[in-house]
N, C-alpha and C positions, 0 to 999 in steps of 0.2 A: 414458389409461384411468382408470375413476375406481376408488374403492374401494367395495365394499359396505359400507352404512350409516353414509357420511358424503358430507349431501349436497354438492354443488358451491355453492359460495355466491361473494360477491365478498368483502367483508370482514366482514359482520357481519350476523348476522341481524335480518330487521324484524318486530318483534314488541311493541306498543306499546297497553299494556292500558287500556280504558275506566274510568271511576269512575261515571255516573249510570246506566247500566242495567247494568253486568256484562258487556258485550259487549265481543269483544277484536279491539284494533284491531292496523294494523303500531307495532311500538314496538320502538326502535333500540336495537342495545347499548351500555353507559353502563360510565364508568372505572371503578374501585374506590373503593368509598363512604369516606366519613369523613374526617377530617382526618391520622389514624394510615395508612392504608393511603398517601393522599397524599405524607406526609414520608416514612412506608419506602420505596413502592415506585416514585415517580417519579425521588427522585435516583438511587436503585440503579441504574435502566435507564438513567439518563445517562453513568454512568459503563462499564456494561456494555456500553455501545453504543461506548465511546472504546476497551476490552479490543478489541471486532469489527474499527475500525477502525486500530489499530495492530497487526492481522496482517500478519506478516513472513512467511516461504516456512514455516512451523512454523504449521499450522493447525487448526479445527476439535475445540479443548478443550468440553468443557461449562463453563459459570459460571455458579454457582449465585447467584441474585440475592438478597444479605441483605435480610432482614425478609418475604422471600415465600418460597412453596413452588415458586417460578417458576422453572425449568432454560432457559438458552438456548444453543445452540450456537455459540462462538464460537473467535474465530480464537485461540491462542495470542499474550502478549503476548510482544513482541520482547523481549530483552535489550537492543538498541541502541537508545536512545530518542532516537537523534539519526536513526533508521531512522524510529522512530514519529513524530514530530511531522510528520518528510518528507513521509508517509501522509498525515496531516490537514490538511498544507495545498496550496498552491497557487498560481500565478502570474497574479493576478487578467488578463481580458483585455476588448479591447472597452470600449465605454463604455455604463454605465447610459442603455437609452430607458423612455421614459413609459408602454410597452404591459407587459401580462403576458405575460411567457414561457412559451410552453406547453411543458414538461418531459418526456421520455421517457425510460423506462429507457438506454434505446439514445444517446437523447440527452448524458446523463449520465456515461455509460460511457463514451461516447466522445468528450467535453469533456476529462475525466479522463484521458487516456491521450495526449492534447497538454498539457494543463496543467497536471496533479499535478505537486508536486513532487518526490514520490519518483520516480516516471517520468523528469522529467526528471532527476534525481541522478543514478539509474542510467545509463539515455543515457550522460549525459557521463561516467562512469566506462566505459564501455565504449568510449568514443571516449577514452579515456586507456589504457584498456589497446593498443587499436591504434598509439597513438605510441609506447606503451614497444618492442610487437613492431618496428617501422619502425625504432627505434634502434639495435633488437639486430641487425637484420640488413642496419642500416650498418655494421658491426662485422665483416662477411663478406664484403661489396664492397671493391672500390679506392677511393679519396680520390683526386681529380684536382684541382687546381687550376691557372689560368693566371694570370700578370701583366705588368703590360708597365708597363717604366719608362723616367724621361728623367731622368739625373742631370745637375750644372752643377757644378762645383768650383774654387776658388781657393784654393791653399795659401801657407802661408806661411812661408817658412824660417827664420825671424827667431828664434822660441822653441827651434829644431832647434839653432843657432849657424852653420849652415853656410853660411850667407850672411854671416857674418863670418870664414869660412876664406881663410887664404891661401897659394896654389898658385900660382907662377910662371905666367904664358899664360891661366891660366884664375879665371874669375868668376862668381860665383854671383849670379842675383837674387834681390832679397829676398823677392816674392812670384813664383810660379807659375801660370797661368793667365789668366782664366778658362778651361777647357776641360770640355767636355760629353760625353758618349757618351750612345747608348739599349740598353737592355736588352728581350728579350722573351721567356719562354720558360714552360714547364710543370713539375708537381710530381707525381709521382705517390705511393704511399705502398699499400701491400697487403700484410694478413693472408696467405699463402698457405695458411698450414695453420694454428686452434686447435679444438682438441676443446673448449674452454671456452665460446668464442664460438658453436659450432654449437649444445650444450645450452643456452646464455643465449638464442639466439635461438629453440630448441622450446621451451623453459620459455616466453617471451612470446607466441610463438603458441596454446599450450595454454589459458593466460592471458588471452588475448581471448578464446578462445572460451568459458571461462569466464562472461566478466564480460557475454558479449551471451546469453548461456544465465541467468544473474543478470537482465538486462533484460528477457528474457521471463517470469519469475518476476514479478518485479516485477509486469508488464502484470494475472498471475493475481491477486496480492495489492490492485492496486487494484481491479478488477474486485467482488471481496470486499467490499472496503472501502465504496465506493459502493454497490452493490449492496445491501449494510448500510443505510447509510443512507436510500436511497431508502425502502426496508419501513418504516425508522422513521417516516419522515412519511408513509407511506399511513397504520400504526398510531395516530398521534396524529393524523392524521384522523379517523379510524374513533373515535377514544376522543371527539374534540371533537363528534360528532353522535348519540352514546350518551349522553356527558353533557347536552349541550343538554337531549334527549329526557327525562333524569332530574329534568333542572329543571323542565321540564313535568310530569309526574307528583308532584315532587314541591310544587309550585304548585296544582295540582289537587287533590290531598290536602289538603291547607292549607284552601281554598277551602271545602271539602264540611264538613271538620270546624268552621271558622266558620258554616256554614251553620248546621249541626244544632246549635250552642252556642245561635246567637241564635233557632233552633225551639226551645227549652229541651230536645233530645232525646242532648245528649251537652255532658260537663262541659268545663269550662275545661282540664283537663291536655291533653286531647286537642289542643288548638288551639295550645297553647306546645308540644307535643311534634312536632306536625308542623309548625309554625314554624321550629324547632329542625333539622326535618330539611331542608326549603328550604332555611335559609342554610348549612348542609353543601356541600348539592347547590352551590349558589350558587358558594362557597370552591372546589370542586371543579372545577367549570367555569374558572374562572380559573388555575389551576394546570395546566389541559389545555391550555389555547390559550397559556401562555407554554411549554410543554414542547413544541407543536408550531413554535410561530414560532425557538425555540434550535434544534429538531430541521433545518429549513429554513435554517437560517442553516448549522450544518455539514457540509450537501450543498452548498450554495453556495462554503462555503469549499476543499472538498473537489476540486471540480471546475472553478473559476478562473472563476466568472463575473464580469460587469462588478462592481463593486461597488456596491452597492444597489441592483441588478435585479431588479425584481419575478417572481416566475413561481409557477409553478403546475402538480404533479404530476398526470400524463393517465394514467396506467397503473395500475388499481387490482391486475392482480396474484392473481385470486380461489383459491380453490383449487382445486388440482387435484395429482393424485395420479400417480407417474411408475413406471417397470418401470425400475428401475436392478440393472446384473448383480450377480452375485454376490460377495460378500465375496471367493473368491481369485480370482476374475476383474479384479476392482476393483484389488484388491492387486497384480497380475501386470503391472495396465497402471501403475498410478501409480509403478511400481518402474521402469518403462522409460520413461515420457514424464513426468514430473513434472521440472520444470524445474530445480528446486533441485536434485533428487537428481543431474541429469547436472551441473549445474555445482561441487557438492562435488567428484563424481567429475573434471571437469577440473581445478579448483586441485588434488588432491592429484596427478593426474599432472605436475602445471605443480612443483609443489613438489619433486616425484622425478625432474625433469631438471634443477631449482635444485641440487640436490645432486648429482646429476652433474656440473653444472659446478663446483661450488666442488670438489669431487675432482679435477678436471681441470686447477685452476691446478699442480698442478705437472706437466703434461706439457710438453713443448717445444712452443717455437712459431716457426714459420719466417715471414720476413715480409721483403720485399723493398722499396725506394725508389730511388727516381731522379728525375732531374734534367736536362731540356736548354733552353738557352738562346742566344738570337742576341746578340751585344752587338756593338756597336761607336760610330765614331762618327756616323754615319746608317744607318736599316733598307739602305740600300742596297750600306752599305759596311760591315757585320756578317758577322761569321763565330762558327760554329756551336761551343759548348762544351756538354758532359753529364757528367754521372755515374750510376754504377749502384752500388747496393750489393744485397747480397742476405746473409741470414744465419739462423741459430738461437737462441735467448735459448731456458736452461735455467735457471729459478729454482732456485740453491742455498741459501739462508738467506735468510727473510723474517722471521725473528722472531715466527712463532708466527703472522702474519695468517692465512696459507691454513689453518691448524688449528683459527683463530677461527671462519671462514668457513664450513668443515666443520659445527661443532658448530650456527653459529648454525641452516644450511642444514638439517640433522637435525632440529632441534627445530620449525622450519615444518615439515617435510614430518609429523612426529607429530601434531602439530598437525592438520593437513588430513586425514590419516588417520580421528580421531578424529571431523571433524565430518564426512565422509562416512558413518563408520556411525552415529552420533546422526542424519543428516538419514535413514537407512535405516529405521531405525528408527523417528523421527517419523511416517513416513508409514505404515509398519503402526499406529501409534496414532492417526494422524490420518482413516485411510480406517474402522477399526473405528470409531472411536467416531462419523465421521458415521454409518455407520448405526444404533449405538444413538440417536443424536438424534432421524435420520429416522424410525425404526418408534415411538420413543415418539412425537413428537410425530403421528403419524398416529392411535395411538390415543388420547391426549392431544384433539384436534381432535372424535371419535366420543364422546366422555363428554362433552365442555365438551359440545358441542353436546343434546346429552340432558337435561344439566343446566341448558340454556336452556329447553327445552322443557319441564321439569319445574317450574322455579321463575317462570314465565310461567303457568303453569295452579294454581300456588300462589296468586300474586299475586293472580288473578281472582275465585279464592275466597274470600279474606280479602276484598277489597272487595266483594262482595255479603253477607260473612257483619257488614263495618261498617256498607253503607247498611242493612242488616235490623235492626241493634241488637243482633246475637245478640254481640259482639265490641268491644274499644273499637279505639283508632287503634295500638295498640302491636303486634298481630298485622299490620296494615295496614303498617309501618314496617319489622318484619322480615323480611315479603315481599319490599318494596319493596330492601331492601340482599340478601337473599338472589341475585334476579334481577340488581342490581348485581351481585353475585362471581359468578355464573354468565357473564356477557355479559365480565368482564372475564377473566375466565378462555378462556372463548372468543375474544376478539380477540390474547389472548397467543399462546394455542394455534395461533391464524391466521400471525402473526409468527412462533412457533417454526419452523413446520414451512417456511416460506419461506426461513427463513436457513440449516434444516437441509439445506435443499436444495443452496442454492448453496454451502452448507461442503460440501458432499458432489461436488460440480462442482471445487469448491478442492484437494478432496482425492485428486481423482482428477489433477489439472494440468491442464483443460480450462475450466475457469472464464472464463478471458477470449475461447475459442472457441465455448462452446457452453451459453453461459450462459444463452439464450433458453428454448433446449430444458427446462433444469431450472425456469426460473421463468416463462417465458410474455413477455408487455409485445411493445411491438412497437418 
């Protein structure tokens, strides 16, 4: 469903003004003019865009981008930056071929979710929390092992002396043997009863489920993350053929006012002045296509393509406007399916059966062993020995361990406490402020967009009010940057409200399912 009074566009409007009769043609939107808007506001969004992609399950902050009046909503940076770098890279795969890759959101998303590295990290910690639970609940089972031996023996009495004893009738040799026997038999070994062991082993079970509740997070964060980038380089497309088109205009301004210099009908400043403004334009354009080829480069890295593989984003993404529920609707659902917040909630449970067990080393524990074997000297000619023991071990004095163990066990389980209601919490701030994102930048999108139309009907009139003489080139010049900051205001506005989106997908824990829905692509 769209919104009233903003029309559906793809990325940028075409609006692209005439100079010899005043007739207005399509002419595309163009970056932010000058060399000062360049140095503020391209690196700012480089770095803004590395804040989007180093969201961890804590998302959807605003950042407010220095040197511009530009808000974009982005993910919360992690505190673990050994989480964030995970995020931005990737396990290159495949081998670079000669053709362009044609790129789909979908494509991308789902490159990223075999290759990311954070994906994988998480993975493999979840496939280590399943070993930890498998060890705790060998710890509950019997031990069985069997072996089978052949011994060979020759003794020697000589070291003994007693082959230098002497007894009337009887004589000793000096060595004994060789003589052999086989042995065969089993071990067995069993916990019967610890209450320590049972909590170790629900603490690791709680604990997996944790950490593959942690990997679906994950899935959401890079979904985000991507996702992120992907817009950037539709963005800095959209900026590389705004600017182009400003080079054009601002070439054609150039042109008209050399003309009318060598008519004698308009002085020399004019002609340095929009000189002046081409090689701007000029500078500008070069700053646009190396900000989209780095933009291009960290969805590449992001998503583990071959390395140095060409390709080429298919999904331009236009807008379009969504019926997303209500603030405590929102809130009601991210509180119950939001990944992170069930997996806080299982480490602190995993943490308050950890302390249950460390309480529990001083309960008794019953625990039985046995033993039977054949020995002789052939399997054939073997006979059968065993043993059984069975018993209680009551820890009286440990010297303070299990009290250690207690205190340290308390202090996780507060700990995990602690970041269950900070991640509660998060998400009440995380789902509020996508929608203050979303609504502003919807109406953010209805003004940029007016303010195109307004400073394009400016533009038109300053160049018929230059070719008439009524005006010199310097009202022509501040048209021309006016309509710049309009179109560039407009393609942000286009970006805002895309990332607002998908922060608002993020914010709800649906991002990696239903991502389509909120931004389109196929």
């Amino acid at each position: 469903m769209q919104r009233k009074g903003v029309d559906p566009v793809k990325v940028i409007p075409k609006t692209e003004v005439g100079i010899s009769d005043g007739a207005i043609r399509d002419y595309p939107a163009r970056q932010s003019y000058g060399e000062k808007r360049n140095s503020s506001l391209e690196p700012s969004r480089r770095w803004l865009l590395l804040l989007i992609m180093a969201a961890s399950a804590l998302t959807a902050q605003a950042q407010t981008v220095a040197g511009s009046s530009r808000t974009v909503p982005a993910a919360t940076v992690s505190t673990n930056q050994t989480a964030t770098s995970q995020n931005l890279g990737s396990v290159p795969s495949g081998t670079a071929t000669s053709e362009v890759l044609p790129l789909t959101l979908r494509d991308a998303i789902g490159r990223a979710v075999r290759y990311n590295l954070g994906v994988i990290e998480t993975g493999e910690n979840a496939r280590n929390a399943r070993g930890q639970r498998l060890i705790a609940l060998s710890g509950l089972l019997p031990q069985v092992t069997a072996s089978a031996t052949q011994t060979v023996n020759q003794i020697s009495l000589v070291p003994s002396g007693i082959s230098q004893a002497r007894i009337p009738g009887v004589s000793f040799p000096a060595v004994i043997g060789p003589f052999s026997y086989v042995e065969a038999g089993g071990n067995l070994s069993w916990t019967l009863l610890s209450y320590e062991s049972i909590q170790r082993f629900r603490a690791a079970r709680t604990a997996e489920q944790a950490a593959k509740l942690s990997y679906n997070d994950t899935l959401d964060v890079i979904t985000l993350t991507v996702g992120s980038i992907y817009l950037q380089v539709i963005e800095a497309t959209s900026r590389i053929t705004a600017q182009e088109a400003q080079v054009r205009n601002a070439q054609a301004s150039y042109d008209q006012a050399l003309r009318q210099f060598e008519a004698g009908t308009a002085p020399r400043i004019d002609v340095t002045r929009t000189q002046v403004q081409l090689r701007t334009e000029q500078y500008n354009l070069s700053v646009t296509r190396n900000n989209f080829s780095i933009a291009k480069l960290t969805l590449s890295r992001a998503i583990g393509l071959p390395l140095g593989q060409a390709f080429q984003i298919t999904d331009e993404l236009p807008y379009a406007d969504i019926s997303p529920p209500t603030v405590d609707e929102a809130l009601k659902l991210a509180f119950n399916t939001r990944s992170d917040s069930l997996s806080a909630r299982a480490a602190q449970k995993a943490a308050e059966r950890a302390l249950s067990a460390a309480k529990a080393e001083r309960y008794p524990v019953a625990a039985t062993n046995g033993n039977y074997s054949a020995v002789g000297s052939t399997f054939g000619q073997s006979r059968g020995t065993f043993t059984f023991q069975a018993g209680i071990s009551i820890p009286v004095f440990t010297g303070g361990q299990i009290a250690g163990d207690i205190v340290q066990a308390e202090a996780a389980f507060r700990q995990r406490s602690a970041e269950a209601e900070n991640i509660r919490g998060q998400i009440d701030y995380d789902v509020r402020t996508a929608f203050f994102n979303l609504n502003a930048a919807i109406e953010q999108v209805a003004v940029a967009r007016q303010s195109v139309d307004l400073a394009t009907e400016s533009l038109s009139r300053s160049r018929d009010r230059f070719s008439a003489g009524v005006t010199d080139s310097v009202e022509v010049v501040q048209s021309e940057q006016s309509l710049a900051s309009a179109n560039d205001q407009y393609i942000t506005a286009l970006y805002n409200h895309n990332v607002a989106k998908l922060s608002l997908a993020r914010a709800l824990g649906v991002a990696r399912t239903n991502y389509s829905q909120y931004l389109g692509g196929k």
